[in-house]
N, C-alpha and C positions, 0 to 999 in steps of 0.2 A: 504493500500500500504506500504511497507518495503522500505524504503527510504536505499538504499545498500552504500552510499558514503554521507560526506556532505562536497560540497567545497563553501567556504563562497565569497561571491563575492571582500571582502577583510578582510585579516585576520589583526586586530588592532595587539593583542596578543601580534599573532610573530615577530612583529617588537621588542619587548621588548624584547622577549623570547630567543630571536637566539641567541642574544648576551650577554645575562644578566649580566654576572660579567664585560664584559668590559665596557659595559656604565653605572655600577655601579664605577667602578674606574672613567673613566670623571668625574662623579657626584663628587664623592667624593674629587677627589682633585681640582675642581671651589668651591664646599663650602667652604672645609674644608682653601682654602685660604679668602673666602670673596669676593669672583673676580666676580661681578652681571653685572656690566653696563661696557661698552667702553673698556673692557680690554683688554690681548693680545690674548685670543683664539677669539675675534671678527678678531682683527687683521691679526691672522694666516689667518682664513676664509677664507679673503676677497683676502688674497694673495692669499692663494691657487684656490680658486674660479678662481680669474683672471688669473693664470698659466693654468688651466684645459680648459678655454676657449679660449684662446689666448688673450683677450684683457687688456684696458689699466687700465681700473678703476672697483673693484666690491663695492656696498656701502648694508653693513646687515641691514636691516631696517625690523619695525614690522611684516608685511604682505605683500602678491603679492597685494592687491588693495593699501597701501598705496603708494608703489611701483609705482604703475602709478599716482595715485594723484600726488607725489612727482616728476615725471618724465613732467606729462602735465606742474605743477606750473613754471619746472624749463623752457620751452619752454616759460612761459608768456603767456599760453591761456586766453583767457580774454572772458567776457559776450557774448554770441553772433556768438562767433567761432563754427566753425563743426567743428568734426573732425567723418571720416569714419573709422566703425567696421562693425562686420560680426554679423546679427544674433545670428546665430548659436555658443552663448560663455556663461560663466556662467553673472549673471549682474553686477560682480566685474568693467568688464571693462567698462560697460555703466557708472555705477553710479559713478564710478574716473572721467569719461567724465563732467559729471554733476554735480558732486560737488565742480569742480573747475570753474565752469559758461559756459562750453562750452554746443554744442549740440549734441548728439548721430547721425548722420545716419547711420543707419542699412543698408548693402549690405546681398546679396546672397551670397548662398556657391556650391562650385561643389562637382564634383562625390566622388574627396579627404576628402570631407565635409569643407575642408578649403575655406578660403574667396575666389568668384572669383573676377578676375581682370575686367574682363569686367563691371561687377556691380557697383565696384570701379569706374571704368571710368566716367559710364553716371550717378554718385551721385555728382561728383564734382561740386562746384560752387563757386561763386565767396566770400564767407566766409568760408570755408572749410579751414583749416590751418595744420591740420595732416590727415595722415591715419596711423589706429592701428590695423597691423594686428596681430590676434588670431595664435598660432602657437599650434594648437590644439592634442591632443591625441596622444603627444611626436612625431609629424611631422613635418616640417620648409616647410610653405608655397611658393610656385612658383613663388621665390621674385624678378625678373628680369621686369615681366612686371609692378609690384608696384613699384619699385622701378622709373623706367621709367616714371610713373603716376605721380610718385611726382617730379622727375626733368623737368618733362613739365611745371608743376603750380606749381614748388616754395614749396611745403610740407613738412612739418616734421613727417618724420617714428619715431612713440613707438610702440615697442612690446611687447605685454602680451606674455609670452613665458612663461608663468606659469606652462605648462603641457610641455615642451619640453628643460626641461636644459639637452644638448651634442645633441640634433639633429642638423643635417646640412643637409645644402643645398647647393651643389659645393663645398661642404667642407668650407665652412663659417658657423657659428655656430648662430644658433635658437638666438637673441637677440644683433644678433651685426651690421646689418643691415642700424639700421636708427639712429638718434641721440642717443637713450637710450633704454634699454631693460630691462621689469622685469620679476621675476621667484616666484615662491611660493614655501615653505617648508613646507607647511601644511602634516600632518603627511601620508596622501594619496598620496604624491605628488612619484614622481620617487626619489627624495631625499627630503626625507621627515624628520623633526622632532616631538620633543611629545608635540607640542602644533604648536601656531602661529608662523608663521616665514616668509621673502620673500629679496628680494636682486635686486638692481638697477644694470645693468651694463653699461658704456659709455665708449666709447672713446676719448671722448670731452673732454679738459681738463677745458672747461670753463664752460661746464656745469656739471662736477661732482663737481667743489668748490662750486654753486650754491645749488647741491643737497646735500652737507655735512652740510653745513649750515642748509638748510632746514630742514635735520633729527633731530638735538637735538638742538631746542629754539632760533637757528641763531648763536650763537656760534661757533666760528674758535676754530682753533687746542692751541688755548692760554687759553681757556676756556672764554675769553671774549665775551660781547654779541654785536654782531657788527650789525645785523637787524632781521626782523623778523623772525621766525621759527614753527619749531613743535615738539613733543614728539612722536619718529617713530624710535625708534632704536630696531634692532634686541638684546634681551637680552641674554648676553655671556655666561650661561648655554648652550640655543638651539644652540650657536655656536660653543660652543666647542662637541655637540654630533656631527652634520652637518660635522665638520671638521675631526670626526673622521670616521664618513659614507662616507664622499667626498674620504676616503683612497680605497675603494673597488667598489666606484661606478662604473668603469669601469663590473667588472665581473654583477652585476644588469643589466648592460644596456643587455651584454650577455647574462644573463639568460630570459630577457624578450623578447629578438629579438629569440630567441629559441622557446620560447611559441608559439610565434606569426608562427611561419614557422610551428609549429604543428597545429596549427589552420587552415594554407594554405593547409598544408596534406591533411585533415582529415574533412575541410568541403569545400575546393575549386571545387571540383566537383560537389557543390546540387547549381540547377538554383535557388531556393526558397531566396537565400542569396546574397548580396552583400558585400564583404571579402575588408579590408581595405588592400593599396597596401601591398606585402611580403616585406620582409626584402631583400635588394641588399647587394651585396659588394662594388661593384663600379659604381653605377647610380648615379645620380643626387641627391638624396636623403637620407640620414642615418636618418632613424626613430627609435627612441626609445619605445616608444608603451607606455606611459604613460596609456593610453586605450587602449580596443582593440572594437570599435564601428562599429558591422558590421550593415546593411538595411536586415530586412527578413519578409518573406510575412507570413502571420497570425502572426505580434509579440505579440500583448497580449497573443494572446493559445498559444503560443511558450513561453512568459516568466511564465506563472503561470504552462506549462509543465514543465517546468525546475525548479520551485519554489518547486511543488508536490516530485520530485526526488532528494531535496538536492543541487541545485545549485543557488545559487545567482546570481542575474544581476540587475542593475537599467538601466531605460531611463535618460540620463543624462540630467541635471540641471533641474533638476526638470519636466520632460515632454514636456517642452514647451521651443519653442523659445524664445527670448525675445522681440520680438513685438507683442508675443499673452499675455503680460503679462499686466493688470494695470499701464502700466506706461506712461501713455501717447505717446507711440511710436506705436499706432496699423492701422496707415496712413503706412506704406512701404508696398509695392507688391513683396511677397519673394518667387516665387510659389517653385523651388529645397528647400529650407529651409523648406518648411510647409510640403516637403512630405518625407523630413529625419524624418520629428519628428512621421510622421506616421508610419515609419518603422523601427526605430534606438534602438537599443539594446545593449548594456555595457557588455561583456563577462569578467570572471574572467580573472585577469590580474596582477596580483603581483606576490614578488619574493618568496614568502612562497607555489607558487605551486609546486607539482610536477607532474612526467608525467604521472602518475596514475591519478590526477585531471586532467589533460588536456586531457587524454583520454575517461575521463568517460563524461566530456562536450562534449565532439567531440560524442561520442556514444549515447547521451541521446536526442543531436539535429537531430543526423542520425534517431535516433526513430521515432519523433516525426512527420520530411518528410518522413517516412514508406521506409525509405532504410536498 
């Protein structure tokens, strides 16, 4: 077989490539000053960050899981607490549940694949202290009836919004919701950089002092060490790239909201598929497509068809939910969750496509349902 095109399910590269001399110049002048930890392109960042999202506080810290570690601690989850997530997420968000002494319970997901509400409802119990919803595949979950869930019983909303930095929802922004929200810059991310990276957001002025401390060893803005802490700062190399990708991320979001409507074109008519909602202008919803995770019938001969002809796809996090995994969570009844993962497939989706690649995906899936 002549494999006629090869479009990689994500291109590492071109993240380098595109721009090479300019994130050769950041590079070079954070070294060439010495400028590693705490510095002011952390600073700019975190301003700019909070200007792009409306809110009041962003904090650069290591990673999207410490991110929530850091966010649960600063709430005071203690031994014995729930707190409600979605299956359907990578185990980042379980294991920040867990390694801070709370308990994971796993809810369903709907048709959006994001958490549902109703799931949410009949999980609560009388140790439950947060719900953490997933704001998954650059979408912002239907956060009106969670929202409501937690003002009935008292809960603290964090958000993993690790795949959804600039989605909204009513025009309120993926992460600003509940007490705190985190994001991930893992180099796949929709603002990604070239290593580890992730960002606290709050509007809480009592819990971002809480969470500043927390980030570097307990240590206030005096450099004194006033209680305990941790080693979790975003280091100001990755910040000052971030800061200078945060200048263009609006057009990214645009070119991916582009993709995705080529994808509604070109495969929204095959019944075999289930197509994640289109891009609006003015709904409810502003999705950014972190992912593009469509439901299709025969996907393994659908993904090893598409492997044979040059296109990449993965089943995301690894095949499985996270209560079919070893970790002692395989007690929840997820029946929508167990039959996404039977049918959920990862379409190329970054900004290094072009419409030549998205047509030749769109053509290669039309094949293979013999249209």
């Amino acid at each position: 077989m002549v494999i006629s095109r090869e479009v990689p399910f994500f291109n590492y590269p071109a993240l380098f490539k595109e721009k090479e001399s300019e994130y050769m110049g950041v590079l070079r002048d954070v070294l060439s000053r010495g400028a590693y930890i705490l510095q002011q392109e952390l600073t700019e960042f975190e301003k700019h960050t909070a200007e792009f999202l409306g809110v009041k506080h962003v904090l650069g810290v290591a990673d999207g899981t410490n991110a929530l570690m850091l966010a649960l601690r600063a709430i005071d989850i203690r031994p014995g607490d729930e707190v409600i997530l979605p299956s359907h997420t990578y185990v980042a968000t379980a294991s920040a549940v867990h390694y801070t002494g709370g308990i994971p319970i796993l809810v369903d997901c709907g048709p959006d694949h994001m958490i549902d509400p109703d799931s949410i409802r009949k999980s609560v119990s009388e140790k439950t202290r947060a719900i953490m919803p997933v704001q998954l595949n650059g979408r912002t979950a239907d956060m009106d009836p969670i929202m409501e869930i937690a003002k009935e019983h008292n809960l603290e909303i964090i958000e993993d919004a690790a795949q959804a930095l600039g989605s909204r929802f009513k025009d309120q922004p993926a992460g600003s919701f509940g007490i705190a929200g985190s994001f991930s810059f893992y180099p796949a991310k929709l603002l990604g950089c070239f290593g580890d990276g992730g960002a606290i957001i709050t509007n809480d002025d009592e819990i971002y002092e809480k969470l500043f401390l927390l980030r570097d060893h307990g240590r206030n803005r005096d450099g004194e060490l006033v209680g305990w802490g941790t080693n979790c700062r975003l280091d100001n190399l990755q910040a000052a790239i971030l800061d200078f990708k945060l200048q263009t991320y609006n057009e990214n979001i645009l070119r991916r909201r582009e993709v995705a409507a080529m994808y509604q074109a070109g495969l929204g008519d095959l019944e075999e598929l289930l197509l994640p909602p289109p891009p609006v202008e003015h709904g409810k919803h502003f999705d950014v497509y972190q992912n593009y995770e469509i439901e299709a019938e025969e996907r393994d001969k659908l993904k090893v068809f598409l492997r044979e002809r040059g296109v990449g796809t993965i089943i995301q996090f690894g095949a499985k939910a996270l209560h079919q995994y070893p970790l002692g969570l395989d007690h929840f009844d997820l029946p929508y969750t167990e039959r996404v993962y039977q049918r959920a497939l990862l379409l190329p989706m970054h900004v290094a496509l072009d419409n030549d690649d998205v047509e030749y995906v769109i053509e290669t899936i039309r094949a293979f349902y013999g249209r």
